[in-house]
N, C-alpha and C positions, 0 to 999 in steps of 0.2 A: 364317805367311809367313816366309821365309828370311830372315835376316839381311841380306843383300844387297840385295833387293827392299827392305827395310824403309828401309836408306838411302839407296836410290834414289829410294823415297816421299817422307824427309825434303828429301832436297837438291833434287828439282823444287819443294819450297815456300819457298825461298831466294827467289824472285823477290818474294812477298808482301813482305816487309819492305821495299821500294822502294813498297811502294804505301803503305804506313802513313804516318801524322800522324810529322814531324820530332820534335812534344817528346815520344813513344811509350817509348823507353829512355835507361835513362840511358847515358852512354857506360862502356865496357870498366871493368874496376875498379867497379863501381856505388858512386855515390855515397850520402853522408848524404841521407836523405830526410825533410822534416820539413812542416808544415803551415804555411801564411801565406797569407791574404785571400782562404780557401775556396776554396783548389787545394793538393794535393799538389804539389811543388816541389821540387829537387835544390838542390846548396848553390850554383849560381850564380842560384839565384830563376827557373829555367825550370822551367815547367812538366811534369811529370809526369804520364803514362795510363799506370798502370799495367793491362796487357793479362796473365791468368795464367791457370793452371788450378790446381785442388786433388788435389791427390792422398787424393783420399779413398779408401779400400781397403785402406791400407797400415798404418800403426798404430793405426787404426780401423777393422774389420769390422762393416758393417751389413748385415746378411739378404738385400737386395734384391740385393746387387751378387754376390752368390754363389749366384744362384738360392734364395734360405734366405728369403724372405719371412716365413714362417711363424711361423720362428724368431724373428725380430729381432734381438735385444742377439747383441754378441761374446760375452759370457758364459756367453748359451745356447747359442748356436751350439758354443763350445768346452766345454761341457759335453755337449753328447750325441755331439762327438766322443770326448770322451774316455773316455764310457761304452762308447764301441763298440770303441776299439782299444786301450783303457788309457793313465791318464795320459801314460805316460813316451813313449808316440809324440804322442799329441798336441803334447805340449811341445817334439817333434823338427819336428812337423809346421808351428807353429805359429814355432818361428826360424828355418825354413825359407823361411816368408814373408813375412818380415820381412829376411831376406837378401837374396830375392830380385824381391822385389816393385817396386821402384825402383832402379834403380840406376842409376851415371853416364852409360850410352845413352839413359834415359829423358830425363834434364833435358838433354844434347846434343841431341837430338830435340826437344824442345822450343824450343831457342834457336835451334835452324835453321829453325825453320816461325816464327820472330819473335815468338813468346813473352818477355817480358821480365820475369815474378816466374814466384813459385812460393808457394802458400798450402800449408803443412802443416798439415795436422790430428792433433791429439798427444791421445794416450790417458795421461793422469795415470798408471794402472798403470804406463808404460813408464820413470817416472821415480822414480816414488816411492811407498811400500805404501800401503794401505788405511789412512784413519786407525785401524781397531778391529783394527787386525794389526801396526801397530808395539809393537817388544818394550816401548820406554818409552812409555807416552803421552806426546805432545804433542811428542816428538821424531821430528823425518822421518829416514825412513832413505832415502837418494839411490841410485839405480841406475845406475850409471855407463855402463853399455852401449845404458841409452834414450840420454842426451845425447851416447855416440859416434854414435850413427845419426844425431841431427843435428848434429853436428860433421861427417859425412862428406859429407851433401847440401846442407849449405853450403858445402864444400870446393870441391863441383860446382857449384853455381850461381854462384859466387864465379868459377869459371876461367869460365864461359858467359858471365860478364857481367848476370847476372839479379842481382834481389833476393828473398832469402827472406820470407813473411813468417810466423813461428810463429801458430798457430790453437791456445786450447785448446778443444778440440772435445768431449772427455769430461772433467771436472770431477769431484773426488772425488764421491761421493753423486749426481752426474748434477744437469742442470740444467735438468729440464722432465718434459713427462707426454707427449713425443716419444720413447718410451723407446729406443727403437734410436740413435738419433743420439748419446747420451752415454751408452749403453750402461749404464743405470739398472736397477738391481732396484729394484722399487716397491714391496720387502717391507723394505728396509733405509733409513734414515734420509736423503733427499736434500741436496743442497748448501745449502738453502735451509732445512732440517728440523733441521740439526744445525750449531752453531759448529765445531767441530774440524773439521769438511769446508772450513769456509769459511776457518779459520784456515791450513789444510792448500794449501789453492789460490792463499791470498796469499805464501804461503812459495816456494811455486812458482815463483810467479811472481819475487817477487827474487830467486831461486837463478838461473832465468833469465837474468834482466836482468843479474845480477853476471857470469856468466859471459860475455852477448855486447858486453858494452855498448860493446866497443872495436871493431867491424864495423858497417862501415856495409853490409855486406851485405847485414844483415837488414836488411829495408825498415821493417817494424814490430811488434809485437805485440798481437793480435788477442786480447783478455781473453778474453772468453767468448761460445763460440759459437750460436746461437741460443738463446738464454733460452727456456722458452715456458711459464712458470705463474703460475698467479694468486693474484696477490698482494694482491689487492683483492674479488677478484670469483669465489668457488671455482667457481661452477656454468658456467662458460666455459670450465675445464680449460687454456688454452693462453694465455691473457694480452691477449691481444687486445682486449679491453674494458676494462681493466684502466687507471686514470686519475693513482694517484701513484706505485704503488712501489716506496717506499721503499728497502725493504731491496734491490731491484737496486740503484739508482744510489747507494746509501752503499756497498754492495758492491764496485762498480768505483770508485767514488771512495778508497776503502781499498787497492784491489789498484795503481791509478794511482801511489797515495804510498807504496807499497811502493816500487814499480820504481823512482819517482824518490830513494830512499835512497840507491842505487849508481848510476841510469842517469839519467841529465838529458836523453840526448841524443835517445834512438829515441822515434822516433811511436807513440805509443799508440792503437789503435783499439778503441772500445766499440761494442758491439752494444745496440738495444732489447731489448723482448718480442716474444712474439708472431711466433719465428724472425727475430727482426732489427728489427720493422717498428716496433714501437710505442715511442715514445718520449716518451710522455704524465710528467710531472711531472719531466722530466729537470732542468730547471731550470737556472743558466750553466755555460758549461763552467767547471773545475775545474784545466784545464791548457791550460798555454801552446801546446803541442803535444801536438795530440790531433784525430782524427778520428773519424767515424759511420759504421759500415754498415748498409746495409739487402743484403736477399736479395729476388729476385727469382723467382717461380716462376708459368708456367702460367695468366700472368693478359695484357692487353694490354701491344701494344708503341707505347702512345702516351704524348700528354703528358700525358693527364689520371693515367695509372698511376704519373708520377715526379713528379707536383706537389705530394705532400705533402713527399717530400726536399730536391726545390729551393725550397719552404719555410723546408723544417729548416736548409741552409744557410745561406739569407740570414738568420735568425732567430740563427743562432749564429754565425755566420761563421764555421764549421769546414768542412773538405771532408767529404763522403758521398763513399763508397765499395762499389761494388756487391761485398759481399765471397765474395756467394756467389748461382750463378743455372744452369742447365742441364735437365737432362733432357727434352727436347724435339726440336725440326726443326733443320733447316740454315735453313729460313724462321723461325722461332721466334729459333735463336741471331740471325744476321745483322741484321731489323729490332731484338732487343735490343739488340745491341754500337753499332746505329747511333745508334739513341734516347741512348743512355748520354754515349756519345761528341761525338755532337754539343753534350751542355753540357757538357763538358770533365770526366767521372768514367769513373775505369777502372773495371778488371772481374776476377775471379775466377772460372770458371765450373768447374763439376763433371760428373764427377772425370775424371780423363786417362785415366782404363782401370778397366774394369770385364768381366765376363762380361756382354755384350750390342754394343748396333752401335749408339747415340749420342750418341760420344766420339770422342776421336782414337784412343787404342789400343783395341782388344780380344781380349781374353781368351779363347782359343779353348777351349773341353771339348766332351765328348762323348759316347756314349749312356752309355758307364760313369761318368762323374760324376752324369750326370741316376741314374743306379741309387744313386749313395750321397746324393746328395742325397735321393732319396724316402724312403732308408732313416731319415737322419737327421730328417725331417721324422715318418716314422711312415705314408707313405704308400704305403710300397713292397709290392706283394701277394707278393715274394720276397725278402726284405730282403737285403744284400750281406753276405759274411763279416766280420769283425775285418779277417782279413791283407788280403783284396781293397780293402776301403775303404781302410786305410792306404799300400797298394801307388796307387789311386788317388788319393789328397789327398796324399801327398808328391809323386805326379810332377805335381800342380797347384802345388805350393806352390815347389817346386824347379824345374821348368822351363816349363810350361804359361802361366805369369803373366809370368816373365822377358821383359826388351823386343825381341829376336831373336826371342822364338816369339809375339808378339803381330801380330793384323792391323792394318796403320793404317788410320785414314779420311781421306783427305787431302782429300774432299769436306767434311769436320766442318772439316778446317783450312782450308778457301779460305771456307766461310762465314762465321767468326768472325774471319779476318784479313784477306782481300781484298773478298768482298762489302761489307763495311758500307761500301766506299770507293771502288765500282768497282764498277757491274754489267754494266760486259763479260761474255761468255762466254767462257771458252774448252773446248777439248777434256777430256775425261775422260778418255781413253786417245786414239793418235793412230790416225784410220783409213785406211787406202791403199787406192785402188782402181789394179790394174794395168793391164796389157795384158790380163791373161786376168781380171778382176772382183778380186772383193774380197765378205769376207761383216762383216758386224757385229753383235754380241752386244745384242740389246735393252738390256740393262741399260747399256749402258755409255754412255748420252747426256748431252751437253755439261754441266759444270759452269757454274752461273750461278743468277739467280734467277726462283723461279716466274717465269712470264710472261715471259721470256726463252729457257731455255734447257728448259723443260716447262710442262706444265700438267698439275695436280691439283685436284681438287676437296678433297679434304682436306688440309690443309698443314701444320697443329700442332694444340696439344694447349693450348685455353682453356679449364678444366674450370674455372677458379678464376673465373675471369671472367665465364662463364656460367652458373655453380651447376648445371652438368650432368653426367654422365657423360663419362668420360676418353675424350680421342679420339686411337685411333691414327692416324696418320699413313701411314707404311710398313707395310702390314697382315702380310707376313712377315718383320718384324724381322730383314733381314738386306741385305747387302753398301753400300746409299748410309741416307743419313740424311734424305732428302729426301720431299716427299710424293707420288711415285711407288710403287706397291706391290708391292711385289718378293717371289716367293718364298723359301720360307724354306733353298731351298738355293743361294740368290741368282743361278740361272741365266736367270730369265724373268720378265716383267712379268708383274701379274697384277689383276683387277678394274680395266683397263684400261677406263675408262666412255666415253660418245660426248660427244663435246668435247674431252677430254683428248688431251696430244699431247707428243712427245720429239723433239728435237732433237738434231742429229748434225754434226758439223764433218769435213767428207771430203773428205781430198787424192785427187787424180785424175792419174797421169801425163799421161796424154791425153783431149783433148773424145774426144764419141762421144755413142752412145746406146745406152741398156744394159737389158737386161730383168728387173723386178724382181721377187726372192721375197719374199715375206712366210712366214716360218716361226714358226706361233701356231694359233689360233682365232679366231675371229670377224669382225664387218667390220672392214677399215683400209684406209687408202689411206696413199701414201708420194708426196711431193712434192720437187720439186728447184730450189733458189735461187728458190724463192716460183710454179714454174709451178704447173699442176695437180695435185693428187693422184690417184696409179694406183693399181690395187688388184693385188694379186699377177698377174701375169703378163704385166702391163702394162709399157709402158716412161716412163723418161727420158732428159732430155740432159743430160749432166755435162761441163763446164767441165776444162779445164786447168789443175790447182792447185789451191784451198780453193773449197769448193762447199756447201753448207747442205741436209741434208735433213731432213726432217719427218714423220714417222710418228705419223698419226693414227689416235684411234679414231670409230669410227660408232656404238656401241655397243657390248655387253659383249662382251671379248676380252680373250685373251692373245698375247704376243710373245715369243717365241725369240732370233729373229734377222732380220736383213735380207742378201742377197743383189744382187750387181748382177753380172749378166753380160754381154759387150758383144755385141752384135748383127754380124754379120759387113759 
């Protein structure tokens, strides 16, 4: 999408931030943010919901967000690129995407749809070598142009009014058997397997804190991002049974008292096991200021899913923070942020853009990248040349990904910022019917929630909840994020079932009565301000001004479009 459309997308979600909770941001300048009587709190003692996304993608590459599942870790991924087009592009390819992966349109973009943080996920690589690659042991060698990258997108969230909050999301040695997420080789000695990792991550960490400790910008620092090994209990693999350990919370209790050598002031936030959740043997908190996250993924959006946090709360009197939650519906996001919200904890959800459709940005490629992705995976039955691959991942890395040539979802953003506060409907796009008719794009029906503004029989994706197999939602992963099922070149509804139905908000210059098309397959009828449903060739009466129609199904069908002609 052009440039122009993209901030015409942003600026029609200016209105959301009038519908948000008052203690949502801090004001302009973001203040010191610190923790007291289990709420997040700015320095005049109001309350703080921190509302963000994570920019996961950016100096962290995981498999999935690149079409590269297969692959997993950035390591590998950057490994069979660079078997394919030679180190020295890779490495051109690779600060290419890192140039332009984020940049200050992205976080303006964000602060205008009423976004108020920003979680980074930081790749230790990007700061400092491998403990078993430094020339001296046990001395870190600092990479100055990792901490410019976050010097410059705190520069940005600094002028939006946001707060940053740094994530170490990859951990020397990696910090679980989640291998992609902290981009772990499971052949070399883990964070948890080797001291000098662990020594290496706490050094990190004060280099950090000594650097920002005089910006209340940053909102806090997020030790370690999901933990997930067992430290009690090997045959569990990911921590979740797992009842005292240890060495996590002396871990973060080490890396805490680093920080507060130089920094007294910023919030500290620790994660469990068990990607966040397990917090077994944590025992009292350890600092004055300091909070908990949990992550939330794929499971219900009820109270019995957040009562072991608001436990953990009342049990420690720290705030929880939902630091990491997404990949799902516009119905998924929306009853989340509400649940959350309503007991007064913000949110972080994942990631602002990816190569797919549910997020706010997306990443648009195409049959030539799907050709170098197969190649890279090893699945390609004609693999792509050296020069064509690199001809194709620099113009991903250098323009393809940049926030100008990304699509927005501004349906992802009125779920996560208006719904949870507001189940009004409104328009999707606006529709006019003339003097001489009017036609409308199936897809393009009213933003709001299930049972408002549509009806779907599959809505999200409770696989965790259920112990079932993953369920999609939008069965052609393209154009809304909703549990309508849209084809995958987003022009047409499709596996339209009988019961299901879409809703349409349609200005009319003038009443009348007008003869309807239905352009699809199968039964449907189309209703107007609640009268009858007609079935294609049938007519209505439409109203002067905003008039509501309804496009049902009777059973299995597709939709194109609607038409309304007026009758002489």
């Amino acid at each position: 999408m052009k440039f122009a459309a993209v901030l015409a997308a942003a600026a029609s979600l200016l209105a959301v931030s009038s519908a948000v909770a008052a203690d949502s941001a801090p004001p302009p300048g973001p203040q010191w943010l610190k923790a007291k009587d289990g709420r997040i709190v700015d320095e005049t003692g109001a309350p703080v919901i921190l509302r963000g996304m994570g920019l996961g993608g950016w100096m962290l590459q995981e498999g999935y967000m690149l079409r590269l599942s297969k692959l997993g870790q950035e390591h590998v991924i950057r490994g069979r690129i660079a078997a394919l087009v030679g180190p020295e592009r890779e490495a051109a390819i690779h600060a290419a995407w890192l140039d332009n992966h984020t940049t200050k349109a992205d976080i303006d973009y964000m602060a205008a749809a009423g976004f108020n943080s920003v979680r980074l996920p930081m790749h230790y690589a990007l700061l400092t070598l491998p403990a078993d690659q430094e020339p001296v042991p046990g001395v870190d060698t600092w990479k100055e142009d990792g901490f410019r990258r976050i010097d410059d997108l705190l520069a940005w969230t600094k002028a939006a009014g946001m707060h940053l909050i740094l994530d170490l999301h990859a951990a020397p040695g990696g910090q679980g058997n989640d291998l992609a997420i902290s981009d772990r080789d499971p052949a070399r000695p883990s964070l948890w397997e080797a001291p000098e990792n662990q020594r290496k991550t706490i050094a990190l960490w004060k280099k950090l804190a000594d650097r920002y400790k005089d910006e209340p910008a940053i909102g806090a620092y997020d030790v370690l991002n999901e933990p997930n090994w067992d430290f009690d209990k090997p045959a569990t693999k990911n921590g979740c049974g797992d009842e005292k350990q240890a060495l996590l919370w002396d871990f973060q209790r080490r890396v805490t008292a680093a920080i507060r050598e130089v920094d007294q002031r910023h919030l500290v936030i620790i994660e469990g096991n068990c990607w966040g959740n397990n917090y077994n043997g944590m025992g009292k908190p350890w600092d004055g200021n300091m909070a908990l996250s949990f992550h939330k993924y794929w499971n219900r959006n009820d109270e019995a899913a957040l009562e072991p946090f608001l436990k953990l709360r009342e049990q420690t009197g720290l705030p929880v923070w939902l630091g990491e939650s997404g990949e799902n519906s516009n119905v998924w996001f929306a009853d989340a942020i509400r649940l959350v919200e309503s007991h007064g904890i913000g949110w972080a959800f994942w990631p602002l853009k990816k190569i797919g459709f549910n997020q706010p940005l997306q990443v648009e490629v195409g049959p030539d990248y799907d050709a170098v992705a197969a190649t890279l995976t090893g699945e390609a039955k004609t693999p792509v040349s050296a020069d064509k691959a690199y001809a194709v991942l620099m113009k991903l890395a250098s323009r393809d990904v940049r926030f100008e040539n990304n699509t927005p979802h501004p349906d992802v953003i009125d779920a996560m910022l208006r719904q949870p506060h507001d189940d009004s409907v409104r328009p999707f796009k606006p529709h006019r019917i003339t003097a001489k008719g009017g036609s409308i794009s199936a897809v393009d029906y009213d933003l709001g929630p299930i049972g408002r503004a549509y009806w779907d029989q599959d809505a999200a994706n409770y696989h965790v909840a259920t112990g079932g197999e993953r369920t999609l939602w939008n069965t052609g992963r393209a154009y809304r994020n909703d549990g309508v099922d849209i084809a995958p070149d987003g022009k047409r509804i499709t596996d339209f079932t009988a019961g299901e139905w879409l809703r349409y908000t349609v200005n009319a210059e003038r009443a009348g009565t007008y003869a309807v098309k239905i352009v699809g397959q199968g039964p449907m009828t189309v209703s107007a301000n609640g009268g009858a449903g007609v079935t294609s060739g049938g007519t209505v009466r439409v109203l002067a001004g905003t008039n509501v129609l309804v496009l049902r199904s009777d059973g299995a069908a597709e939709a194109t479009s609607l038409t309304l002609n007026p009758l002489p």
